[in-house]
N, C-alpha and C positions, 0 to 999 in steps of 0.2 A: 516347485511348490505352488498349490496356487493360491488364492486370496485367505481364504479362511485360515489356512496356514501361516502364512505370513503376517495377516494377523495376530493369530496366537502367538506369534515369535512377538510381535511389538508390545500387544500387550503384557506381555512374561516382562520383557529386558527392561523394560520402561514403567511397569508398574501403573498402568494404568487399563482402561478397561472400553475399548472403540468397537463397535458393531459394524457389519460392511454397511448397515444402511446409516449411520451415522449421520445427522447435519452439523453435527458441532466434533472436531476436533483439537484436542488442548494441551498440546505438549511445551506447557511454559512450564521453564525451567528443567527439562531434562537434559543438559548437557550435550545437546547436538552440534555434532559442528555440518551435519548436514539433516535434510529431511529424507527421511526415511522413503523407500521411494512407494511404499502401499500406500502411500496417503495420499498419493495421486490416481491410485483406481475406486476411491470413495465419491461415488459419481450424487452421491448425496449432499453433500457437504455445503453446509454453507457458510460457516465459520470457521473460519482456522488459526490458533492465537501457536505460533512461535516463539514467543516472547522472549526474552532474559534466557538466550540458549550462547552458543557459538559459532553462528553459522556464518559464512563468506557470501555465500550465492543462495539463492533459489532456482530451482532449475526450469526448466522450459515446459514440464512437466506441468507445470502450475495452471498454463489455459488446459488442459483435461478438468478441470472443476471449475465445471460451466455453471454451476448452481452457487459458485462462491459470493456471499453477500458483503460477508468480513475480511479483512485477512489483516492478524496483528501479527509484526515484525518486531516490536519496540526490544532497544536495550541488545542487539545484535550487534558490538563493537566493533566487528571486524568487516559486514556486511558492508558490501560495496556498490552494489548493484543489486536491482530487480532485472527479472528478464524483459524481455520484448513481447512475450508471450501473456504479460499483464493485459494486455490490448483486447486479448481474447475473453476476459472475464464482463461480458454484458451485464450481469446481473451484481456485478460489485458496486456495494452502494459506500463502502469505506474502508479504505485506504488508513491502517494505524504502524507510521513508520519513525517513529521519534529514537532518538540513541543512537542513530547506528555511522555511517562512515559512507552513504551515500553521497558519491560526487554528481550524480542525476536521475534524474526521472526516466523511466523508457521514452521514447517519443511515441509510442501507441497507446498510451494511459486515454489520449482523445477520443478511442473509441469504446472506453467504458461511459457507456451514455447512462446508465444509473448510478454514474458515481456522484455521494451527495457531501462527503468531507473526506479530505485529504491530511492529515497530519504527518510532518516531518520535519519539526522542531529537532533541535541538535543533531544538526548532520554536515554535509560538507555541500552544499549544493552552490553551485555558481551558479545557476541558472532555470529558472523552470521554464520547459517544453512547451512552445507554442498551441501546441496540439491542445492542452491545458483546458485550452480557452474553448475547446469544443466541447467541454464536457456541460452542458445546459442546464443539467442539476444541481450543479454544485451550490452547496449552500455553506461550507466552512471551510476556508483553508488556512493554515495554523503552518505558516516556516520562520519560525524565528529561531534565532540562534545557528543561520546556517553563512555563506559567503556569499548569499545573493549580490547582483551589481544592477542589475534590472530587470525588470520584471517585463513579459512580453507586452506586445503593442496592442493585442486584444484584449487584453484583462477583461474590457470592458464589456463583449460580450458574455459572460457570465453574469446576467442577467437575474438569478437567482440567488447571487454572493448576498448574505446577511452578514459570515463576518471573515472580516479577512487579519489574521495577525501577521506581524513582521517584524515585529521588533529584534533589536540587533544584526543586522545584515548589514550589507557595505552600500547599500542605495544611497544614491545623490538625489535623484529623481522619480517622479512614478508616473507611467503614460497616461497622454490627457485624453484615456477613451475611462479613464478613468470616473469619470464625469457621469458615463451611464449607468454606474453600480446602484440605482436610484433605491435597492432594497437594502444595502450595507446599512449595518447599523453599528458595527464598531470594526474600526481600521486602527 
């Protein structure tokens, strides 16, 4: 089959209604437990809300939408993992990953250099990925409610951080490059 086809097929089963030239794709709450895999030849896309589905993984599929701005995961209880292939989305400006059963981050999220907020409140994360610290836009990142214990020793290059939340994690301590977030306005 090829694309237009396959489309018809998703739009039919799923009840909804996606053009190949598509920038926004919205399959929250269709009862996935995986993504379908046409919605990685939508070389349009710039949003894509997964939301409140069932999914475990995303697959590697995911750097082919090089035009991704968005991508909502939230409410994924079983999700474990993002791919490494997140690394690949340049044009991702947010990261919406709350709900799910993440125990970490890719370590190539540092090369999403227009990533501007990262959200992933209730999840399982011990640790966020140094790499992190390379992303130079970043202006909100919101992990409360996960198993953090420390936070990397760069933080402080994130130079753009306005707000940083944390609340409820296992931290004792927070590194004293923390000092240069001179733009943080609520921690």
């Amino acid at each position: 089959m090829g694309l237009a086809e396959d489309l018809a097929e998703l739009n039919s089963s799923l009840d909804v209604d996606i053009e190949e030239d598509a920038t926004e794709v919205d399959l929250e709450g269709k009862g996935l437990q995986e993504v379908p895999a046409v919605v990685f030849a939508l070389g349009a896309v710039e949003t894509l809300v997964l939301d409140d589905n069932s999914l475990t993984a995303i697959p590697d599929d995911l750097g082919r939408l090089t035009s991704l701005v968005e991508l909502h995961v939230r409410n994924n209880k079983r999700l474990a993992i993002l791919p490494e292939a997140l690394g690949q989305l340049r044009a991702l400006e947010g990261l919406f990953a709350e709900g799910n059963a993440l125990a970490a981050l890719p370590s190539t999220i540092g090369s999403c250099a227009a990533l501007k907020g990262v959200m992933v409140v209730r999840n399982a994360l011990r640790e966020l990925p140094p790499s992190l610290c390379a992303c130079s836009q970043l202006e909100g990142l919101y992990a409360d409610e996960n198993r953090l214990g420390a936070l990397p020793p760069a933080l402080g290059d994130l130079r753009a951080l306005t707000e940083l939340s944390l609340r409820n994690n296992a931290l004792s301590e927070l590194p004293a490059s923390i000092g240069q977030l001179v733009q943080l306005r609520e921690l």
